[in-house]
N, C-alpha and C positions, 0 to 999 in steps of 0.2 A: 411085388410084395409090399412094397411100400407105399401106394397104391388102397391095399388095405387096410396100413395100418392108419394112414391119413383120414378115410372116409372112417372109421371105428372112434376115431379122437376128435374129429372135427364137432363145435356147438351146432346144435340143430340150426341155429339162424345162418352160420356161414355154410352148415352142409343147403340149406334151401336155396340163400344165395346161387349157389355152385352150379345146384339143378337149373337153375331159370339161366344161368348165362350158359347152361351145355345146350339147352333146348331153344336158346336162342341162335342156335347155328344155322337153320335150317332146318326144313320139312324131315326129311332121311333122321336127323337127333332126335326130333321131338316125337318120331312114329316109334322109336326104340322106345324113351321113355313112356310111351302109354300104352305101347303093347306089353309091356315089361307087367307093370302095375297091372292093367286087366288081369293077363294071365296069374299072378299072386290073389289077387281077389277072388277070380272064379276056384282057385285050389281050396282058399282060405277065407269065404266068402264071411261079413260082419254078423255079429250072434244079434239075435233077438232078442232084449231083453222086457223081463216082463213090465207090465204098465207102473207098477210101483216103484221100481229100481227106476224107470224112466223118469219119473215124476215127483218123486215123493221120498222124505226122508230127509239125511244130512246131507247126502253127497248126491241127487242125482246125476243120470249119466245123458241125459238130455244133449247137451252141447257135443259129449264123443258119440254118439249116433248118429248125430247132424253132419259133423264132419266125417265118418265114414260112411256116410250116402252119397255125398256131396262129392269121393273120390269115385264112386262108382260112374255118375253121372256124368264126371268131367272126364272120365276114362272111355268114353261110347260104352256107356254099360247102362243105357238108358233104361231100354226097357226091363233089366234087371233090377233099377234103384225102384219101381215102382211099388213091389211089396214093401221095401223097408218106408217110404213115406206114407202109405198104406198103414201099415200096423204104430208108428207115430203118431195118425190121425187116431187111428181108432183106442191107443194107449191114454188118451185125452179125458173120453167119458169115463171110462173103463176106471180110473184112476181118482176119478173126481177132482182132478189137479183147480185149484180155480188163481187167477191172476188178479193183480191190479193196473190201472192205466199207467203206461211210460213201465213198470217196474221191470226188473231182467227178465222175466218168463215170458212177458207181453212181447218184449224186445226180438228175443230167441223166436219166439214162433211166428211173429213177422217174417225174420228171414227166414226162416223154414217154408213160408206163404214163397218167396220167391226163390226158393229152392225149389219147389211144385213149380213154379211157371219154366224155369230152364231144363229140370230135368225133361218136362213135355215138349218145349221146345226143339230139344235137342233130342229127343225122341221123332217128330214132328220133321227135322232134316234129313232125318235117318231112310226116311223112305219106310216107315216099317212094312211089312206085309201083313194083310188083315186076317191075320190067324183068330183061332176062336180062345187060344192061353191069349193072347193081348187083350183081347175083346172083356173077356175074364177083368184081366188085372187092371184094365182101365175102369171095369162099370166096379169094382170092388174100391177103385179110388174115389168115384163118383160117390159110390152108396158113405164112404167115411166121413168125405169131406160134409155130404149132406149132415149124416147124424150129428157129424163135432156143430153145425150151428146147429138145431137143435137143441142141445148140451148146452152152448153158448145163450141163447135163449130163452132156457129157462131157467139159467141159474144167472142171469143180469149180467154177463159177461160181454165184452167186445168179441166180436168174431173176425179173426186175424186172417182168413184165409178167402176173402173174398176175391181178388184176383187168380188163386190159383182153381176156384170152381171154374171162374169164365174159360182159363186156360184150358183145365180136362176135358171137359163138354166142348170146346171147339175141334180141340185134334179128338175126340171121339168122334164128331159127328164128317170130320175129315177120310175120316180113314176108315168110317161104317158109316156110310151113306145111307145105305140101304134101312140103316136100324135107328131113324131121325129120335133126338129126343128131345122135351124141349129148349128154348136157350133161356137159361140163368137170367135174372134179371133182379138185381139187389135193388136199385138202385131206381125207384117209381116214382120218388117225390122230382120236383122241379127246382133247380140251384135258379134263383133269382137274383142275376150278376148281370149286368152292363160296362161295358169299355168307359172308361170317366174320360168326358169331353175334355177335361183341364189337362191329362196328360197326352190324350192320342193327339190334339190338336199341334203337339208339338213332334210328334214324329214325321218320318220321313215317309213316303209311297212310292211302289214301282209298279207297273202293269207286266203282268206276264200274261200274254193274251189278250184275253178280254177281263182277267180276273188282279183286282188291285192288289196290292200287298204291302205289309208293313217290310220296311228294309233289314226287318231281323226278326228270323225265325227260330222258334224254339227246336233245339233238337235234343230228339228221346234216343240215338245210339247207346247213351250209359244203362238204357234198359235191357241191352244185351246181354250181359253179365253183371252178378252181385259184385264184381270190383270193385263199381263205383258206391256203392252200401245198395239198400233194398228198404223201402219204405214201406204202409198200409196201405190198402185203395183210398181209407177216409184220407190221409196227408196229402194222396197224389192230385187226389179232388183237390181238397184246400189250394197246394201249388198251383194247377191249373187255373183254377178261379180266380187267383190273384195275377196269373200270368193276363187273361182275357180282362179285368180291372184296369188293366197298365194298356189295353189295347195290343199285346201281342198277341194275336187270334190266328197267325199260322203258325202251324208245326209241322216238321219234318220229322219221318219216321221208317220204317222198312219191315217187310213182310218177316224178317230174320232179325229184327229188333225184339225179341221177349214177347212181351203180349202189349208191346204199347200200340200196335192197333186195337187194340180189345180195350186195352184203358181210355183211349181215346174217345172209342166210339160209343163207350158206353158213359165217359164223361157229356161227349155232344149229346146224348139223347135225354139226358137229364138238363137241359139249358131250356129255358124259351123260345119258341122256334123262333124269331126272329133273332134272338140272338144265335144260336145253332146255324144259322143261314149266312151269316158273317163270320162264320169260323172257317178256316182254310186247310183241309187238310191235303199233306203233302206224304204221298209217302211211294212205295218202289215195287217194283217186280225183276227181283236179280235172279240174272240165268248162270249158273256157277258151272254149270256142266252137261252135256248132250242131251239135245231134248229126244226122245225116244218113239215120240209121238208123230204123226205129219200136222206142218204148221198150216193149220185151216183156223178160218174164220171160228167157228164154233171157240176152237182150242184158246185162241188170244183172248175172247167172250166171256170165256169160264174164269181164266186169269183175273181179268178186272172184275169177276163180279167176284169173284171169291174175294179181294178188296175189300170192297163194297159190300158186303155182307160182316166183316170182318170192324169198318168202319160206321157200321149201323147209320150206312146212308155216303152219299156222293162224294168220289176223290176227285176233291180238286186238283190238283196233278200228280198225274203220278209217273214219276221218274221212270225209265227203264234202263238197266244195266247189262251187258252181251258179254261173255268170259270167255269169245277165242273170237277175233276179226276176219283169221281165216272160213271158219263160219256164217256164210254169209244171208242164213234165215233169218237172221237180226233184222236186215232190210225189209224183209215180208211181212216180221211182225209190226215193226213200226205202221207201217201202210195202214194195217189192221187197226193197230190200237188209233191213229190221226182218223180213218172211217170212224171208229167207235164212239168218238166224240160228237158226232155228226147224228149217226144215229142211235146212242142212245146217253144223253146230256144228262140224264138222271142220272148213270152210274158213274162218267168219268166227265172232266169239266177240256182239262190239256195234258199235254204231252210231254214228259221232259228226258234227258239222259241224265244219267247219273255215271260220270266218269269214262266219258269218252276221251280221247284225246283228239287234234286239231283234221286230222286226217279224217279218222273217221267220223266225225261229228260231220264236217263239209261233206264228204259220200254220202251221209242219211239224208243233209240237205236235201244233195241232188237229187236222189232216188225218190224221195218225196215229192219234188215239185214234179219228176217225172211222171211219176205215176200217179198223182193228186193233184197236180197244179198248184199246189202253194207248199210250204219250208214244213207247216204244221208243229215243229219242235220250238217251247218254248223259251225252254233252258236246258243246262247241264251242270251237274252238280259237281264240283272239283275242287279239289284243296288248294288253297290259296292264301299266302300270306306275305308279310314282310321276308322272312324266312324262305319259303318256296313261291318263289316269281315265274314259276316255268309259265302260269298260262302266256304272261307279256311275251314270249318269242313265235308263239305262232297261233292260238287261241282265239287269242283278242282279236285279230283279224277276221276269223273266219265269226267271230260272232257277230262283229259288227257288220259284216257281209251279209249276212242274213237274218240280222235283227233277231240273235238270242242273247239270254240274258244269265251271267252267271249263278251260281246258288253256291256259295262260299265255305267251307268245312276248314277247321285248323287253324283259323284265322287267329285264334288265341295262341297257338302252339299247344296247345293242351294245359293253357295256363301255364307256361315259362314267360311268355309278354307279356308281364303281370310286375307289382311294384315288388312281391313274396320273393323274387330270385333277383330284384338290382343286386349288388353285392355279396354274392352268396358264391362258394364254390362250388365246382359242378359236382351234382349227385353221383350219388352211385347207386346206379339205376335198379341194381339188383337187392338192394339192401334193405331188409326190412324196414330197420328204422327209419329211412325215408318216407316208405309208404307212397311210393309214385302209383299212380293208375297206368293200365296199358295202355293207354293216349298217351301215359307222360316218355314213358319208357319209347315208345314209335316216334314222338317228336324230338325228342332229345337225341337221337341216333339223326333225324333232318337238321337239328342246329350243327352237328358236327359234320355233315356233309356240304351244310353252308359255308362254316368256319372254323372256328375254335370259341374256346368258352371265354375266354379273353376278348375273344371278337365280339362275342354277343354282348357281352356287359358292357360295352363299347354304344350296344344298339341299344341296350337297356336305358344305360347313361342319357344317352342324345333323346329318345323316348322321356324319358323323366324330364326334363330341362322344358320340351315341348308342352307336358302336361301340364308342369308347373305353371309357367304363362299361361294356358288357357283354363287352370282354375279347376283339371279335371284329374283323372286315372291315367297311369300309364298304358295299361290295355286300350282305353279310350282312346289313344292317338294312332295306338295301332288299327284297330276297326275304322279309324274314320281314313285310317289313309287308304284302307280297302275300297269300303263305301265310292271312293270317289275318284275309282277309277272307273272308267266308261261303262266297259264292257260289264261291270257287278252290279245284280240287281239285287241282291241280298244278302247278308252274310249268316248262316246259320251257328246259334250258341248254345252249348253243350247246356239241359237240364237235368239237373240231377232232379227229378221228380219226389217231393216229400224230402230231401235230404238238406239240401242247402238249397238257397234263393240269391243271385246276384242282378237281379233284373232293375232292379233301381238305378246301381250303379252302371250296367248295361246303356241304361237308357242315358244316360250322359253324353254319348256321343252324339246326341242330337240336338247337341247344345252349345256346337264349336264348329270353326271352319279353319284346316288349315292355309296357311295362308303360303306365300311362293317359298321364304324362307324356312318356313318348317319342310318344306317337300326336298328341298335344296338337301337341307342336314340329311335328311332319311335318305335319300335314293343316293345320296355319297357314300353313306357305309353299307347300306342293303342289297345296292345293285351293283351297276360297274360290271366287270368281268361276273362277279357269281352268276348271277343269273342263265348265263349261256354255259357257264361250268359246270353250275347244278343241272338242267338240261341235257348236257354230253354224260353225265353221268349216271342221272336217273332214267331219262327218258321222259316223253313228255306227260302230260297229264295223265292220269291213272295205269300208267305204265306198272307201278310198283303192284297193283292187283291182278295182274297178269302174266 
């Protein structure tokens, strides 16, 4: 009883709190809570209000529609949120709502634009079945989203929703093959952008393969979810363009990233071909659960073109990820996709893993040179920092064994190895007023597996004193102590695409070396016992996703 009368008295900020550290228990807490929620939404499913109440007046209701579509969607009630962003698009013309550049409404229906690409998304994981109600409610999104530009159009308006048409029309033409229509293309003029000789001349280079690369990769994971905010296609351009400016021309990305292969590819095809030809894209094919199908050649074929259709033109590598090792068609497909390189260079360039750990990573070896006569794996992509050192206990070996080359995630901690937390007591990770991302909230559960928070400021401190001396960023000394260890060929840096830019500063680490006695200070507090601690604990590389 008491019980209820707590949750009746509690502020909404500490009853949310409460929610996020019950559902942080585990899988079994967090299926209560969102079968719970479905179930109340399907009783009490959100009203429809009409275009004017939506739009127009003193009090629109715009922002509460938003967020109760947004519960539908994050609740696997995907294909259900599709009428409600449906009748939002269509509440637009209907309304004659009209906007100004930057102002709240322009704002609002930006992220509503990326409301449309996850609810598709997560519609899109769902496996749907190709019913003729989907079919319906998908070409009823198509036809809204169409008319709002339109609308947009002719009344000299920005049109906010260009990413989420690419999104519809892709999972339509997914999941209705059969009923092809054509692909969306906003975007026909040409971006006249070049890498500036002044700055790329001062980066660093790795060879993965045959194919060169800047030692720091842009990564688009914050496209997964609006956690990290949610930008326009015009801002995502802009970023982009300034990223390829600075000579960062690879990016990391994954087929269950949002629509950043669609941003991507429809960014590349807007470049110069020669510059488009010196862009690198990196991105994945993760197997999360039984494949149902038999692993033939055709099947791994459709895989990568579906890629490459996706990237409007050739993956440069693309990672693959395997979700049980007792399963062992992972080996066959590997086979496949090293042939596929071989014959057919247009649509994939190499090969990499994405989160193997040492064991298995050496088995693909073998089984490859077995069956191919050579390693064919270029890299693998693994968390690695100051913080988590597991790959140094058995990794590093096996890569330098066979000549692969790391691809670095975390390396920031989620931005805790940054100067924003020297001095600071540790968060509370569930609190709003913080405002952690769920990078920060995942990392910060790794710092306390490391040490203590006492401990880290410790690592913060000796970090700081390093950067001082060489004139740079605290994160900077972190990355470069990554950087230059053997086995890492690149370290991948979280973009928040359109949101914020830290690439200037990024690029500082290629403007320092450390030297014996900064490595001395680091690896005295970093390493030592942790490192084989955190290992007995965790497990080795990508253990924690299996």
């Amino acid at each position: 009883m008491m019980d209820d009368v707590l949750i009746s008295q509690l502020p909404p900020a500490i009853l949310r709190s409460s929610l996020r550290a019950l559902v942080s228990q585990g899988s079994a807490m967090q299926r209560v809570f969102v079968e719970h929620v479905r179930r109340r939404l399907t009783e009490s499913p959100p009203q429809l209000p009409s275009a004017s109440d939506l739009f127009l007046g003193k009090s629109p209701s715009y922002a509460e529609f938003l967020a109760s579509t947004r519960c539908m969607f994050s609740s696997k009630m995907a294909q259900e949120s599709l009428p409600y962003l449906t009748h939002l698009l269509v509440s637009i013309p209907e309304s004659a709502v009209k906007w100004e550049p930057s102002d709240s409404l322009e704002v609002a229906l930006e992220r509503a634009c990326g409301d449309i690409v996850q609810a598709v998304q997560a519609l899109k994981e769902s496996r749907p079945k190709p019913t003729e109600e989907l079919q319906a409610r998908l070409q009823g999104l198509q036809k809204a989203l169409k008319d709002c530009e339109t609308y947009c159009r002719e009344q000299d308006l920005s049109y906010p929703f260009i990413r989420a048409r690419l999104q519809v029309d892709d999972v339509y033409s997914l999941t209705f093959p059969e009923n092809p229509q054509g692909r969306y293309s906003p975007l026909p003029s040409k971006f006249v952008v070049q890498p500036d000789p002044d700055v790329t001349q001062k980066l660093e280079y790795v060879y993965l393969g045959n194919i060169k690369v800047p030692r720091l990769f842009n990564g688009l994971w914050q496209m997964s979810s609006p956690a990290w905010g949610s930008a326009s296609s015009f801002k995502q351009e802009l970023a982009l363009t300034q990223l390829v400016k600075k000579g960062l021309i690879a990016t990391d990305m994954a087929d269950h990233y949002g629509d950043a292969e669609l941003v991507y590819g429809g960014f590349r095809q807007c470049l110069l071909p020669e510059v488009a030809e010196s862009l690198v894209a990196a991105t994945k094919w993760c197997v999360f659960r039984p494949i149902e199908v038999p692993i033939t050649h055709e099947f791994v074929l459709a895989a990568v073109q579906e890629r490459a259709r996706r990237l409007s033109g050739r993956v440069e590598l693309l990672q693959f990820h395997w979700y049980d090792y007792t399963a062992k068609d992972y080996l066959r497909i590997l086979v496949e996709l090293v042939n596929i390189t071989k014959s057919h260079p247009h649509l994939v360039s190499t090969i990499g893993l994405c989160n193997f750990d040492a064991e298995h990573t050496e088995e693909a070896c073998q089984y490859l040179l077995k069956e191919t006569g050579e390693v064919g794996i270029v890299s693998n992509q693994i968390q690695y920092s100051l913080i988590d050192t597991r790959p140094m206990v058995k990794m590093s070996a096996v890569c330098q064994k066979y000549g692969i080359k790391l691809l670095t995630y975390g390396s920031f901690c989620g931005g805790f190895l940054s100067d924003k937390w020297l001095g600071r007591n540790a968060p509370d990770i569930y609190s709003e007023s913080e405002q952690l991302t769920p990078s920060q909230r995942k990392y910060f559960d790794m710092i306390l597996n490391w040490g203590t928070w006492t401990e880290f400021q410790g690592l913060l401190l000796t970090l700081k004193c390093i950067a001082d001396k060489h004139q740079v960023e605290l994160s900077n000394v972190a990355i470069r102590w990554i950087l230059d260890r053997p086995e890492v060929g690149s370290v991948i840096v979280g973009t928040r695409l359109g949101v914020s830019n830290n690439s200037d500063s990024n690029l500082s680490v290629f403007s320092f070396r450390l030297d014996d006695a900064d490595n001395r200070q680091l690896e005295n507090i970093a390493l030592g016992s942790r490192t084989k601690i955190l290992f007995e604990k965790l497990g080795d590389c990508g253990h924690e996703y299996r």
